[in-house]
C-alpha positions in Angstrom: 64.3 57.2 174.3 63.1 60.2 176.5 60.6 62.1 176.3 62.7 65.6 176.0 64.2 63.9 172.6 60.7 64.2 170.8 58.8 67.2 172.6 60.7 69.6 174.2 59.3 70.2 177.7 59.4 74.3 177.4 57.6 73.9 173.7 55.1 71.3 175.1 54.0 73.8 178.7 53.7 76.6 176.0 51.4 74.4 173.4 49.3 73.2 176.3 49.0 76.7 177.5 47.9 78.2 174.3 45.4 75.2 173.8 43.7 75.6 177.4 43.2 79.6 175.8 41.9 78.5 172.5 39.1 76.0 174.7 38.1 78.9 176.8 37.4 81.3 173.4 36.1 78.7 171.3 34.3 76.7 173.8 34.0 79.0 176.8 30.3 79.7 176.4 27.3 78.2 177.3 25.7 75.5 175.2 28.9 74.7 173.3 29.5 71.0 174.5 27.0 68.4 174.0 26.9 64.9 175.5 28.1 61.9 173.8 28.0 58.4 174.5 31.1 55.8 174.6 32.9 55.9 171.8 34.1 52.6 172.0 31.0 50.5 173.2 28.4 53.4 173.0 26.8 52.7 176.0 25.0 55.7 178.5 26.6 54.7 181.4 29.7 56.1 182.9 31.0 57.8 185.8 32.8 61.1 186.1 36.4 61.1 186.8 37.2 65.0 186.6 36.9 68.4 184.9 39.6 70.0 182.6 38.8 73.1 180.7 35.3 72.6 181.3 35.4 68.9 179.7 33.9 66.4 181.5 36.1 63.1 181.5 34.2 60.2 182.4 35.2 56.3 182.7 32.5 53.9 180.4 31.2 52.0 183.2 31.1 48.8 180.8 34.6 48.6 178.6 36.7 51.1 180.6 36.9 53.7 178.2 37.9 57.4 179.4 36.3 59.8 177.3 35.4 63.4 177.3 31.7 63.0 177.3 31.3 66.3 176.6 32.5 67.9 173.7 32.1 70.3 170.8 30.4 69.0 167.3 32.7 67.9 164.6 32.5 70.8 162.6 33.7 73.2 165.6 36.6 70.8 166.1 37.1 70.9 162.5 37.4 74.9 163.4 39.8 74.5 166.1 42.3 72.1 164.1 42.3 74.4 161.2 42.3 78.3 162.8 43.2 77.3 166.5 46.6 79.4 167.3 47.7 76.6 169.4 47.6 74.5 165.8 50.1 76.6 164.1 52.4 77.2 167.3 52.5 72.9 167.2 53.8 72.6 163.7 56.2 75.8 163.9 57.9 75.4 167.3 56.7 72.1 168.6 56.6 70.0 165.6 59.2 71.0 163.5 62.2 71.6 165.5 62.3 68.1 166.7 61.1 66.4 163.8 64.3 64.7 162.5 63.8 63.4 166.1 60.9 61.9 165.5 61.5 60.6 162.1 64.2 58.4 163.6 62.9 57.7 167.0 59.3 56.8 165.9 59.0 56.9 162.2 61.5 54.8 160.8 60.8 51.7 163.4 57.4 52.3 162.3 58.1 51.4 158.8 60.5 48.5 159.8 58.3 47.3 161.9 55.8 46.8 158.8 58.7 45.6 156.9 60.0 43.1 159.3 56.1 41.9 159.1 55.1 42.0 155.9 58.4 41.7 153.4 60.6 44.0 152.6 59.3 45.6 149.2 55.6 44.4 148.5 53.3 45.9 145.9 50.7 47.8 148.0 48.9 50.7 147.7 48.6 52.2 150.9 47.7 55.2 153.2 49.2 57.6 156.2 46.0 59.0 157.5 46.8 62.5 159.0 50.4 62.0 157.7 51.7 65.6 158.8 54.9 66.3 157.6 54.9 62.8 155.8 57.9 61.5 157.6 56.9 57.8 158.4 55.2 58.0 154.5 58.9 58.9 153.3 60.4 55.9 155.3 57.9 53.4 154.3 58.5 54.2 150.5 62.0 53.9 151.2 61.2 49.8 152.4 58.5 49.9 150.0 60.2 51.4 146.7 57.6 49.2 144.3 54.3 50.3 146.3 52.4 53.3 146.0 52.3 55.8 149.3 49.8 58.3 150.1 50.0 60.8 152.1 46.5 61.6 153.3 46.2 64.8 155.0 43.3 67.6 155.7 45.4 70.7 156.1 46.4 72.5 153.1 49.7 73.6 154.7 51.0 70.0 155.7 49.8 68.4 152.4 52.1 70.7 150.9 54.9 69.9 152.8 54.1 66.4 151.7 54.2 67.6 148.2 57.5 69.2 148.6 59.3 66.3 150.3 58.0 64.0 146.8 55.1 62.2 148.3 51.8 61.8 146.5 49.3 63.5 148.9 45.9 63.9 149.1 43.9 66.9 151.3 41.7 65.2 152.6 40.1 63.8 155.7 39.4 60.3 155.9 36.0 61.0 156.1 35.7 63.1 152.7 37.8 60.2 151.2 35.3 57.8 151.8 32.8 59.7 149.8 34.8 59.5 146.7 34.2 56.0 144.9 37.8 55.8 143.2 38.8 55.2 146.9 36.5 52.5 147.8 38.3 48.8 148.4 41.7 50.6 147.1 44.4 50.1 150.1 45.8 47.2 151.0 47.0 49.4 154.9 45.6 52.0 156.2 48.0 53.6 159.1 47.2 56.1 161.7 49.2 57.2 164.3 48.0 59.1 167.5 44.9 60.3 165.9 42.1 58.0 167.4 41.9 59.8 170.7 41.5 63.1 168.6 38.3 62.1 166.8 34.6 63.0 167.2 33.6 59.5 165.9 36.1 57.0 166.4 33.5 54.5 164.8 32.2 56.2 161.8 35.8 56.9 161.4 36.8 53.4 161.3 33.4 52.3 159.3 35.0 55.1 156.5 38.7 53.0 157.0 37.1 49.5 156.5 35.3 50.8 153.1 38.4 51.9 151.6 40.4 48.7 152.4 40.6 45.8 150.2 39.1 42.5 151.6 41.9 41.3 154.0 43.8 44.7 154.0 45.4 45.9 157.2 44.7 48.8 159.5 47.3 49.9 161.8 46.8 52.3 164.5 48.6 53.6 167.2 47.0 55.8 170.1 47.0 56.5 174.0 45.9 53.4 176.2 44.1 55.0 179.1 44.9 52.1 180.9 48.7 52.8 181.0 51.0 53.0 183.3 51.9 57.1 183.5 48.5 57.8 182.6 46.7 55.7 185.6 49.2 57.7 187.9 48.5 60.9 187.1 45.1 60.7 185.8 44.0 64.3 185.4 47.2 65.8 186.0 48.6 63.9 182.9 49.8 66.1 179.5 48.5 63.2 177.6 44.6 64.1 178.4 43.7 67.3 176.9 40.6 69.1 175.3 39.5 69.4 172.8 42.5 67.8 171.3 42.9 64.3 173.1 39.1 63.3 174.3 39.5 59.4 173.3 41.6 57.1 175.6 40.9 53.5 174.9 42.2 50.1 176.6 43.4 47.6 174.4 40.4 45.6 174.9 37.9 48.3 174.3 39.6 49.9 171.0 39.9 45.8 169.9 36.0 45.2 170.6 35.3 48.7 168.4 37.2 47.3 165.9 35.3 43.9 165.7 31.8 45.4 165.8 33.2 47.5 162.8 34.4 44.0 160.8 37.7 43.9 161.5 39.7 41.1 163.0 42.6 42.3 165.3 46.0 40.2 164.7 48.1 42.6 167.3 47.0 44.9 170.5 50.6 46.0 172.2 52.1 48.4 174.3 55.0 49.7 173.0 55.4 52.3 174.4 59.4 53.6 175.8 58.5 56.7 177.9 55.9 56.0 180.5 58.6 56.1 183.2 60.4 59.0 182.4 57.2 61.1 181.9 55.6 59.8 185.2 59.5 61.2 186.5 59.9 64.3 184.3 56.4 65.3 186.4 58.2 64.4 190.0 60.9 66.3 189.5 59.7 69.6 187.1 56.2 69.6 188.7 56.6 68.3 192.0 54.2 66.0 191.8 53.6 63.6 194.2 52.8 59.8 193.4 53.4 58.4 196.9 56.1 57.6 198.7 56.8 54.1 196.8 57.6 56.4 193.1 59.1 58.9 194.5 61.7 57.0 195.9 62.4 54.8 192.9 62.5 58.4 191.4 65.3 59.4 193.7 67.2 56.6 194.6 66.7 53.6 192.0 69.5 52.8 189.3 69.0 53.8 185.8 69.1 50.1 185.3 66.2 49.4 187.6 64.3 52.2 185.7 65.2 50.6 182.1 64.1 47.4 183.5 60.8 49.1 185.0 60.1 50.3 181.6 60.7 47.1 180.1 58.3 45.5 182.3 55.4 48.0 181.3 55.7 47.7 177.6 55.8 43.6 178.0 53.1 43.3 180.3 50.8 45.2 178.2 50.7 48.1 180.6 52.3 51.3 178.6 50.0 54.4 178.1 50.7 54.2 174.1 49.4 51.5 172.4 49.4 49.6 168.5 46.9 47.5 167.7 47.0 45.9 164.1 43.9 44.8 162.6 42.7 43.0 159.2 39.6 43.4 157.3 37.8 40.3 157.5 34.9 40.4 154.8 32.9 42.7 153.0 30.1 43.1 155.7 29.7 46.9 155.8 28.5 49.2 152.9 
């Protein structure tokens, strides 16, 4: 897989363009950002790495985390995600035209993945949070023709598109799902996938996620590893960090120890991720950037089989930038 196959490189330098102008009119002013503390471990000390549209990224000094310790409250990102022009300009020229793209590039093995763990056609009920266009919801009811799918999404827009494509959807955050008791110790999986490093509280979050589980049900989630291999290269240069949008970027080891202290039990943290080669080359040879003489010249000069292998030897060793952890509900500890 490359990179250009699921986000066109124009679409994405426009998208990051218009969300660098939506930061500076929603957040441009004074007062705006507040400080937070690690939103893995939640502890006060870390150190800054770098600025980027007046976020301050900083590393947690005790689990590794990088996080924008800076940032809006949840309601103004709430604000952003819903009336941002950026937003729109991501599902109408970003999203959509490479979406079949996505489906079978990302989606699909998704579902088999679960399939090839779990059986082909159990009776689950189960949940896409942030499920967009409902793509890998569609492919998982296709495996799983005898469980029940929702498609959980906040915007009105998208949940209709879920509609449309025969899903049963819900508009809703998980958040305001937790409130509803119908909910509560319902799903035997929860799934979501690149939307930890998006949220305000990645703990309350996954509080909300363990109260609608059943005892023993499953949370999957994949998200950026800040520890990865493309991301460690180009570190505030790289299209994967960006406010307000992307301001969480666990480690395996800190997004497993959030999990625990949230009563979960973690069966799987990978990296399996394809592209961290071809995005740290993409920004070589588009960019001129300049990772030191050793990368550039495997950029110019290795064979595309010394490049596949390369790749090969991130994802195994546990050293891509976009990570899956799988993690199971131990026991009814938290209300």
């Amino acid at each position: 897989m490359k990179e250009a196959e699921i986000r066109k490189p124009q679409a994405l330098e426009t998208y990051l363009g218009m969300v660098r102008q939506d930061c500076r009119r929603l957040f441009g002013e004074a007062g705006t950002l507040s400080p937070v503390d690690c939103p893995a471990c939640s502890s006060q000390r870390s150190s800054l790495q770098f600025e980027k549209s007046g976020f301050e990224y900083a590393l947690c000094e005790n689990c590794e985390t990088l996080f924008a310790r800076t940032r809006p409250s949840f309601a103004s990102l709430q604000e952003f995600y819903t009336q941002a022009p950026s937003t729109e300009f991501w599902i109408e020229e970003f999203f959509k035209p490479v979406a079949e793209a996505r489906r079978e590039k990302i989606f699909r093995p998704r579902a088999e993945y679960l399939g090839e763990r779990f059986g082909h056609d159990p009776v689950w009920v189960t949940g896409d949070v942030g499920a967009g266009f409902g793509l890998f919801s569609q492919e998982l009811q296709r495996l799983w023709p005898r469980s029940r799918c929702l498609a959980i999404e906040p915007s009105p827009e998208q949940a209709e598109i879920c509609r449309i494509a025969g899903l049963e959807a819900v508009c809703s955050s998980l958040e305001e799902l937790g409130d509803q008791d119908e909910y509560a110790g319902s799903f035997d999986l929860l799934t979501t996938f690149e939307l930890y490093e998006h949220l305000y509280d990645p703990k309350e979050f996954t509080r909300v996620a363990y109260r609608l589980l059943k005892p023993g049900g499953l949370l999957m989630i994949t998200t950026l590893n800040g520890q990865g291999f493309d991301i460690q290269i180009l570190w505030e240069r790289s299209n994967s960090i960006y406010p307000p949008c992307h301001i969480n970027l666990f480690n395996p080891e800190s997004l497993s120890g959030l999990l625990a202290d949230c009563g979960f039990e973690v069966e799987e943290a990978a990296t399996p991720g394809q592209l961290d080669w071809d995005i740290l080359e993409g920004m070589i040879n588009r960019e001129g950037f300049d990772p030191g003489r050793f990368w550039t010249s495997v950029a110019r000069k290795a064979s595309p089989g010394a490049k596949r292998e390369l790749q090969e030897w991130i994802t195994r060793n546990r050293l891509s930038s976009h990570m899956r952890l799988l993690a199971r509900k131990k026991q009814d500890l938290l209300s």
